[in-house]
N, C-alpha and C positions, 0 to 999 in steps of 0.2 A: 496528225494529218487532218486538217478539215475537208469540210462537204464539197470545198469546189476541188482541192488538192485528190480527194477521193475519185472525183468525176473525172478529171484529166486523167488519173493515173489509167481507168479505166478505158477511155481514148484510146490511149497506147496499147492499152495489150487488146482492143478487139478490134481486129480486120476485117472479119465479115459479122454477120448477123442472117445465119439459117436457122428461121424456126423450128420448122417440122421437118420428120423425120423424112426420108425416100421410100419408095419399094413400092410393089405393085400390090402389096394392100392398102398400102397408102390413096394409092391411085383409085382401087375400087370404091374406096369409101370414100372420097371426096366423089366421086360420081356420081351417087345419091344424094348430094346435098345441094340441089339446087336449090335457088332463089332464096339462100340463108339470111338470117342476120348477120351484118359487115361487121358487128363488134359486140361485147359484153360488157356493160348493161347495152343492150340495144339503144338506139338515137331515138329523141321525142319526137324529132321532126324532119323531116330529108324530102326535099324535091330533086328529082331525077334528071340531067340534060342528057342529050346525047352525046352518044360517044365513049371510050374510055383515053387515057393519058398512061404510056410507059413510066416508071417508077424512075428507073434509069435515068430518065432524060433531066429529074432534075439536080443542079450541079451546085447549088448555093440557098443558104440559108441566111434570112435578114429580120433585123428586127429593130422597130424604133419606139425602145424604151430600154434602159439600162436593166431596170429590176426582170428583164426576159432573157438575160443572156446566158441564166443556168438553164433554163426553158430548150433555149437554141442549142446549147449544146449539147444539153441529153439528146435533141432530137440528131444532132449530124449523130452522136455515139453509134446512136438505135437503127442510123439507116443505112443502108448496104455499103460494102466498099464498092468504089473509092467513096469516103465520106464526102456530102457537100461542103463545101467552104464556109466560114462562119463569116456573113459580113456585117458587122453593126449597122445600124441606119438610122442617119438621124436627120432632122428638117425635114421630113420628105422627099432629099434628094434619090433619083433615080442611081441603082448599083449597075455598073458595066458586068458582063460577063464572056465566055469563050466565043469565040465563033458562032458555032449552028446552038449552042445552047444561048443564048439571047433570051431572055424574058422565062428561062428556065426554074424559077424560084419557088423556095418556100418563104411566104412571109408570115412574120408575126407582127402582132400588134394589139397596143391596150387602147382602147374608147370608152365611155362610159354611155351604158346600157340596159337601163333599166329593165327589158324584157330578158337582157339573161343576169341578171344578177348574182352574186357573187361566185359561184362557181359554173357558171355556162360558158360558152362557146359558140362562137357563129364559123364553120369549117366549109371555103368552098374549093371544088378539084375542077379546073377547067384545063385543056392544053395551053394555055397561057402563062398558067402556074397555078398555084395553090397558097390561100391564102386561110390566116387562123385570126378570130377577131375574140377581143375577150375583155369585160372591165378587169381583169386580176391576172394575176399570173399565173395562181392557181386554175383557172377558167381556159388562159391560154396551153396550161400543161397539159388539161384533158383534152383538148383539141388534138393536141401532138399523140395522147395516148390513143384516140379513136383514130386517127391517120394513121399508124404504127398495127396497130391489129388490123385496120381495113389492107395492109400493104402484107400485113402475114397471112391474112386470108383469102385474099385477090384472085387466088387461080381457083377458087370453090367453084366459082359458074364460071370459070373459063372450060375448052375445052382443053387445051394444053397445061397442066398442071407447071409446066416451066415458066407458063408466061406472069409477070409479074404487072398486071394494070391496076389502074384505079378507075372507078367509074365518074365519069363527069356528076358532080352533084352540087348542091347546097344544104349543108347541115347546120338545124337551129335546135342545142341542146342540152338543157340543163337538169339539175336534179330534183326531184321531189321533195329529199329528205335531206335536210342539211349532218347527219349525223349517218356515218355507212361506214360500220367498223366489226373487231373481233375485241375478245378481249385473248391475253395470255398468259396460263398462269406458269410465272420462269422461278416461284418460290417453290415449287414440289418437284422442279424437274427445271435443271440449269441447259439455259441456251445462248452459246458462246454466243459475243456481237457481228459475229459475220452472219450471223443467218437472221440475228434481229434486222442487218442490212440487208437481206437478201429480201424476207418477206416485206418488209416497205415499198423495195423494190415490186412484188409482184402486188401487194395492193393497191399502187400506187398505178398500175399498168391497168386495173380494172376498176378504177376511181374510186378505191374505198379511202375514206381520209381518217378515220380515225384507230389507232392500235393501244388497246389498253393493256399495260405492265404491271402486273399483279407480284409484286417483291419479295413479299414474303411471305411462309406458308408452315404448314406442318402435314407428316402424316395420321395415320391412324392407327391408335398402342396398338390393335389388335394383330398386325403382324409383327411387333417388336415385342412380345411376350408379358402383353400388358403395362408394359412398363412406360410410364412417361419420360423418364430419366433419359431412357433408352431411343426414344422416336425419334425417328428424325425432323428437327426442323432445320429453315435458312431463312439468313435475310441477305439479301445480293446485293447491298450497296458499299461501297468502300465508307467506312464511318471514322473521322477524326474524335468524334464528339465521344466513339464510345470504343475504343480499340478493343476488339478481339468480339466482335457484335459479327463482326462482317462472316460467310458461309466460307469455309476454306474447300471446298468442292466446285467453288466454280461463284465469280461474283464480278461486277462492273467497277470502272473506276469513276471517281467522278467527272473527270476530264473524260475521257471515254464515253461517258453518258453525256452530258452535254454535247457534245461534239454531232454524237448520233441522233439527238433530238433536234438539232439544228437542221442536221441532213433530211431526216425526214421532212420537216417544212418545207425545205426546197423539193422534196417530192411530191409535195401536196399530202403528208399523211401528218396529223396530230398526234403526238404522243402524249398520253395519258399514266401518268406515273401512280402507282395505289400502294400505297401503303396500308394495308386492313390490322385494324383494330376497331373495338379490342377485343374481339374471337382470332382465334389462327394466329395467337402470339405467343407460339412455342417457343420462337425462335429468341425471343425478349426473355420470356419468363427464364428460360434455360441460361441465358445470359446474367439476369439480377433476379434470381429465385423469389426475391421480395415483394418484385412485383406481381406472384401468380393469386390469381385466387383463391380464397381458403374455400370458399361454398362451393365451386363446380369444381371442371378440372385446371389443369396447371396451362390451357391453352387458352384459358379466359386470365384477362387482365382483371386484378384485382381492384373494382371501383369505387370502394370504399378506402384505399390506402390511399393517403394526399401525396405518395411519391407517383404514381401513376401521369396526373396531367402533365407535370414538369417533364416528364420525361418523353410522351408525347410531342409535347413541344420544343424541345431540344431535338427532336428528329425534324420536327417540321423548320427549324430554324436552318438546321444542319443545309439542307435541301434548296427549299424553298424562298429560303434569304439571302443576304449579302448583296453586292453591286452585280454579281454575274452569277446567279442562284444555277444552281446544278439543275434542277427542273425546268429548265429556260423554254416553259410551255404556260398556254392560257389556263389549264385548267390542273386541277388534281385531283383524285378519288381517295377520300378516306377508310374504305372499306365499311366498317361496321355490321356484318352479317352473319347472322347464324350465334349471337348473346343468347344467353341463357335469359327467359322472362318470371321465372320462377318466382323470386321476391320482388313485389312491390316496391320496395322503396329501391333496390336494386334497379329493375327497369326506369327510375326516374331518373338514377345519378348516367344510366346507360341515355336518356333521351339528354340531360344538360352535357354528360358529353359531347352528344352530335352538336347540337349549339353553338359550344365550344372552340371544335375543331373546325367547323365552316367559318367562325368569325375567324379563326385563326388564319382559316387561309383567303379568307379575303383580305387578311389586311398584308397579305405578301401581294394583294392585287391581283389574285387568283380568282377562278371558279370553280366552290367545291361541288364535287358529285359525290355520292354515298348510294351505297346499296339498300338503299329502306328501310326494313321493318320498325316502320314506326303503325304496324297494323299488331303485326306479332308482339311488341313493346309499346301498346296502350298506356297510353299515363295520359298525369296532367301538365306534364309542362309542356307548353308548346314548343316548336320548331319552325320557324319561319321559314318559311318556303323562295321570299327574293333571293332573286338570283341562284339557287339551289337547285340541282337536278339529282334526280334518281335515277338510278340502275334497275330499271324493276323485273327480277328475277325470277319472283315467285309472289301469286298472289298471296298465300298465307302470310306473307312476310309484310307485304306491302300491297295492299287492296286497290285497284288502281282507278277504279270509281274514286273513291276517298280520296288518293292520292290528288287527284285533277281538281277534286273540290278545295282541296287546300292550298290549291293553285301552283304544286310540281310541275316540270317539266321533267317530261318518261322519256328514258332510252330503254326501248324494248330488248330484254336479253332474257326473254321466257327458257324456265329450265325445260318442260316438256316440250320447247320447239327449237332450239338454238344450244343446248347444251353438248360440246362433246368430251366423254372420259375417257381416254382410249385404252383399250384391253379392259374394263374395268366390269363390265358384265349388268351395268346399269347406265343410265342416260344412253346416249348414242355412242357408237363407236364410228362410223359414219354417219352423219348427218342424213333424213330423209330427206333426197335434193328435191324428188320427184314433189311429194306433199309439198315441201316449200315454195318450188318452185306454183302450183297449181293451188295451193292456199295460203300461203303464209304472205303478210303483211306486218310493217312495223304497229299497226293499231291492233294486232291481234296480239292479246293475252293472256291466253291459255285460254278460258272461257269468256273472257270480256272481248269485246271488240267496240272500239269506239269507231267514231264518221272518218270517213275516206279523209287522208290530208287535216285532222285534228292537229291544232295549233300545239295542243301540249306534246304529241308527241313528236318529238325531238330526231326519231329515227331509230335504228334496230341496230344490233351486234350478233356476233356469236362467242363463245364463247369455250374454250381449248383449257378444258382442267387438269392438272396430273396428279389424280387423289391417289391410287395406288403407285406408292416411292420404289417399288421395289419389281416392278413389271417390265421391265427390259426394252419400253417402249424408247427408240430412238428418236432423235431432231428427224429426221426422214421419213419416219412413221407419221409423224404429227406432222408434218407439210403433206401429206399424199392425203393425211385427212384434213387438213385445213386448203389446199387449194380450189377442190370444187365446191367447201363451202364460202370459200370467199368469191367466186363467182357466181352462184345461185345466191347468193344474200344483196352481193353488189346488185346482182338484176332486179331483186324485188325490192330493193332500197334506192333504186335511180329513179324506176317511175312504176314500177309495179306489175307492168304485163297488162295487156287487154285479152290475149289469147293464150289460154291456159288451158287446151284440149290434151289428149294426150298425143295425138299426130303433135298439135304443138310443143309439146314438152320433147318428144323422138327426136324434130329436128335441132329443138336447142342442145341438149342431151350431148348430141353425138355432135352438135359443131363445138361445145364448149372443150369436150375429148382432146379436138384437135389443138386448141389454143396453147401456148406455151406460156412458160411462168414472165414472159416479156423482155426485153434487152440486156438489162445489168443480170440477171442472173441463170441457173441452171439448174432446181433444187430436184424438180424430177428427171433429171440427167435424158434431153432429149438431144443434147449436142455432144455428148459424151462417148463418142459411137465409135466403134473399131475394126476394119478387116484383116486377117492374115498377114499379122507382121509377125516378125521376130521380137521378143522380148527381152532387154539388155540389161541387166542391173546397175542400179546407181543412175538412171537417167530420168529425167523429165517427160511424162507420157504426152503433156499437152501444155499449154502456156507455162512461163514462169511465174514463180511468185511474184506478188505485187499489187493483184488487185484482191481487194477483199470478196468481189461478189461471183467468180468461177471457181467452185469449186467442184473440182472436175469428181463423177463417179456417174454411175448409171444408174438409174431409178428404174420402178416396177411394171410389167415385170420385165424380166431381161433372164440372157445366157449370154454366161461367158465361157468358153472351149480353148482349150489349147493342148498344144504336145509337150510332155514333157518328158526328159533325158536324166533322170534321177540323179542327184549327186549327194553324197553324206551330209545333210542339211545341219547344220545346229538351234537347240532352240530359240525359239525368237526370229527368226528369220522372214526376212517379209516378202513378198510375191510383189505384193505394188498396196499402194497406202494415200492418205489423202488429212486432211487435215481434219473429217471427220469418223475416220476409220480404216482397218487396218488386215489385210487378209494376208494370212502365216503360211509358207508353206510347210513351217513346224511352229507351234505355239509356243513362245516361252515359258509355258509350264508340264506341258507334258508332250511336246512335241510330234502332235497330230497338226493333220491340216485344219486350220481354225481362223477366225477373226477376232476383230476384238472392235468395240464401238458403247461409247457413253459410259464408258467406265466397265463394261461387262467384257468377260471372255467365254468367244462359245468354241466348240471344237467336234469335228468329226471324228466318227470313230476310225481313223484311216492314217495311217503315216507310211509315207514315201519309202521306197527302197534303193538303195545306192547302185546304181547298173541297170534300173529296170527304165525301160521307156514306154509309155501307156498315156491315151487320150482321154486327159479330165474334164468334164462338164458341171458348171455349177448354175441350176435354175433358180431365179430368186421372185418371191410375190411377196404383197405384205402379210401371207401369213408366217413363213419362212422359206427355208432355203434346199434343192435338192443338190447330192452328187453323184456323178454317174463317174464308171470309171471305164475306161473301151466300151463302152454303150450298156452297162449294167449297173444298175440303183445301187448306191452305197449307203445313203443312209440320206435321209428326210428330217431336218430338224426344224419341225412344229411347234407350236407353242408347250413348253413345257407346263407340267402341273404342280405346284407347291401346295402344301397345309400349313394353316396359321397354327397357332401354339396350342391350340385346344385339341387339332388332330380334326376337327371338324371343317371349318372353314376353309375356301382355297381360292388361289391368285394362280394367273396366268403369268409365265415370263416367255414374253415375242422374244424368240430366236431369229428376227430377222436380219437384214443386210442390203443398204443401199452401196454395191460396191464401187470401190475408190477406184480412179483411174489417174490420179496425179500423177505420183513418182514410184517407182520400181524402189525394189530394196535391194541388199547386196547377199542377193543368192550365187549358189555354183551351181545350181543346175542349168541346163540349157532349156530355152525355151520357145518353141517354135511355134505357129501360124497361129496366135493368138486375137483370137478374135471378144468382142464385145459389141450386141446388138441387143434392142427391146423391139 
């Protein structure tokens, strides 16, 4: 399936588009938020007309340039039912339309525009129509995406929370930083491509354009009993070049990759593929042992063995070559970080690597980026810096004074500002939005801070590690942390903020709360909602299969209640399930009420009784999950506590649950008023 066959499909299966949730908290809290910002990153520039224009009223969408017509039609997807009509438009002929809707339109169109260049947008709303001007397509997308949030946000300063307006305006607005991204690391912790398409999707909705993919990885011996043999590493690519390389736990294919980097282009996100060597090459070494180090551990590639660069380069050929290279992106990341600098001539063969592998991927016509330490790994060979960017992660690593004097270009991905490990009890586990938001800039580097708008730097990331392999954290744990960091980074990576009090931070704060992850997706389940039905097994709770980006469940926090009519369950039995996880009403292994998700099985201590009927409640946050059973606590499963192999050291495993609401399973018990709300 490709990226337009994707977008159609998704046409089809969505009818409406409801942001946010209902209810009369809802209502309270949108009452306190007057005079908000209309979107996230805020607009550089907006002059106000009077008046505002019903959403409704417009019935067609037009656009005169071919290369905008994925543009146009993500925007009919994203806009209420009944969608508008798609009408191409070309020569400047005038589009007829219904009746009373006459001159009812959204137009699109490319001009060339120097004052907004390459990714800006001129967006004006008047009762006559609405129109998006832009030299790119990219330029035109973000226009549609700041229309789309101003239409999900619209009743913030209405008094009628139903009413859906737009305010008359003129919006002139482009970015500061050409680079406003995350990175992901998918080598320590596998995330199927429907959520790699879902988070494009919600980046892509708050104009981040860059998503870096981190391939491969390893953990740490010290919860596998010391043992390297033992650790887990992956490398997630499907590989011809080296059969049996590829992670049998979860990995892409190359068609499938491709396919999904193409997609994102048309979302306006750059995908950035990383392959890191030669540290965090467990996943290699453990593959052709011959390659490992003899002087550090077996995670370091051996730099002194002349099978090493060939083999480097057989990945990069794999990839990055041929007439339709699997990378089918401008750029690539080498990794390079966190080498051992111990021997001298060592760090030298470590600096003519990097050399190496940048000319290597220039000559696929690429632009390499590396993660630095070329501060940490002092030598004498140089590194040329044209056309070469850094990842600069960590000053010790890569000094970023020094770096700018050697004429790098910096994408700011500071560990102590932008790092998150989740469960891991170091770096962040949530991001601090608040500091970011009121101090954080892409020129800030831990302690350096270069001039407002510094040409070398490039722009900022954050950045989503999963160094402990064995912490129970799920794909929904890491989106609930990764969403309001991709908002607070988007906003300080668009244009930075003038007002950064904390009244200012309050309002942004609580308006960003409300924002949803955007159109094509649902990862914090705010559409996933349920009252008082009946519960049927073997049926379809909400769409059918087909589109890859609803994946129906409810996100945090939430309760789900219902009645249930016990019947002799047998193990394995499922309540309702989803293609991310799966809640028991007996576990296939010991037959409690239990779920299962990313490979884990958790389980209450509780199993049903055949004849009895009794009202279950399950409350779920991201730290875990309660059950009540006719209104009394059954058991609360928190973060469990593990010891590594020494009896000293210990790891948390998140017992959590973002629950499914796709499909029922084929139970016998009956089940009655079943409800799902956050």
């Amino acid at each position: 399936m490709n990226h337009k066959t994707i977008l159609y499909a998704v046409l089809l299966a969505l009818s409406t588009f409801n942001f946010l949730p209902s209810g009369q908290a809802q209502a309270e809290q949108l009452s306190t938020l007057k005079a908000q910002p209309l979107c996230i990153p805020g607009v550089q520039e907006m002059k106000s007309a009077q008046g505002t224009v019903e959403a409704e009223k417009f019935a067609a969408i037009t656009y005169d340039n071919a290369s905008l017509e994925f543009v146009a039609n993500y925007l009919s997807t994203a806009w209420e039912a009944p969608a508008p009509l798609l009408l191409p438009r070309g020569g400047g002929k005038k589009v007829s339309h219904r009746g009373d809707l006459e001159g009812a339109t959204i137009s699109l169109s490319l001009k060339p525009d120097k004052k907004l260049g390459e990714e800006g947008y001129r967006l004006a709303i008047s009762p006559k129509g609405i129109t998006i001007q832009a030299t790119t397509p990219r330029g035109a997308l973000w226009g549609a995406q700041t229309l789309l949030q101003m239409k999900e946000t619209s009743y913030i300063n209405s008094s009628s929370i139903m009413q859906k307006s737009l305010p008359c305006c003129t919006i002139t607005d482009k970015p500061d930083y050409p680079i406003r991204g995350m990175m992901l690391d998918v080598g320590r912790k596998f995330f199927p491509m429907s959520y790699l398409y879902s988070l494009v999707n919600v980046m892509s909705y708050y104009k981040m354009n860059c998503l870096q993919i981190h391939l491969n990885d390893n953990g740490f011996k010290d919860i596998y009993h010391d043992k390297w043999d033992e650790t887990y590493a992956a490398f997630r690519m499907e590989s011809d070049y080296f059969p049996g390389l590829t992670a049998i736990d979860g990995s892409y294919s190359k068609k499938e990759m491709r396919e999904f980097i193409r997609y994102a282009e048309s979302m306006g996100v750059e995908i950035i593929p990383e392959i890191d060597a030669p540290a965090h090459c467990l996943c290699f070494t453990q593959y052709r042992p011959s390659l490992a180090s003899k002087d550090y551990d077996p995670a370091h590639l051996d730099l002194r063995n002349p099978e090493v660069v060939p083999f480097l380069d057989s990945l990069y050929a794999e990839y990055l070559g041929g007439p339709d290279p699997v990378f089918c992106c401008p750029r690539f990341h080498i990794g390079t970080d966190e080498y051992s600098n111990k021997d001298k001539e060592v760090v030298e063969l470590f600096r003519k690597l990097i050399v190496h592998l940048c000319d290597k991927v220039k000559s696929y016509g690429k632009q390499p980026i590396f993660w630095g330490s070329l501060t940490h790994a002092k030598g004498e060979t140089p590194v040329p810096s044209d056309g070469v960017w850094i990842s600069l992660w960590h000053n010790g690593y890569a000094q970023p004074v020094d770096m700018r004097k050697q004429g790098f270009h910096m994408i700011s991905v500071n560990d102590h500002h932008v790092y998150i490990v989740p469960a891991a009890g170091y770096y962040y586990d949530y991001l601090n939005h608040k500091w970011l938001y009121q101090h954080w800039v892409p020129e800030l580097m831990d302690k350096e801070r270069f001039e407002r708008l510094d040409p070398y730097v490039e722009g900022g990331m954050f950045a989503v590690w999963n160094d402990v392999i064995k912490n129970g954290i799920s794909v929904g744990d890491v989106h609930d942390r990764s969403l309001p960091a991709i908002q607070v980074i988007a906003e300080k990576c668009w244009h930075g903020l003038a007002d950064t009090t904390d009244v200012a931070w309050e309002k942004w704060m609580n308006f960003a709360s409300l924002l949803s992850d955007g159109p094509l997706t649902d990862e914090i389940g705010r559409k996933s909602m349920i009252s008082h039905i009946d519960l049927k097994p073997n049926t379809t709770i909400f769409n059918p299969k087909g589109s890859p980006f609803n994946i129906h469940q409810l996100g945090y926090p939430y309760t789900v209640e219902f009645t249930i009519e016990w019947a002799d369950e047998k193990p394995g039995t499922v309540l309702c399930t989803s293609e991310r996880s799966t809640f028991y009403l007996s576990d296939p292994v010991k037959g409690m009420l239990g779920f299962s998700r990313d490979g884990y099985l958790f389980n209450f201590k509780y199993r049903g009784k055949a004849g009895k009927k009794e009202t279950l409640k399950l409350e779920g946050d991201n730290k875990g999950i309660t059950l009540y059973a006719d209104g009394k606590k059954v058991e609360r499963l928190d973060p469990d506590v593990l010891y590594k192999h020494d009896g000293k050291g210990r790891y948390k495993i998140m017992r959590t649950l973002i629950f499914p609401l796709q499909e029922t399973g084929n139970f016998r018990s009956k089940i009655t008023n079943f409800s799902a709300h956050r």
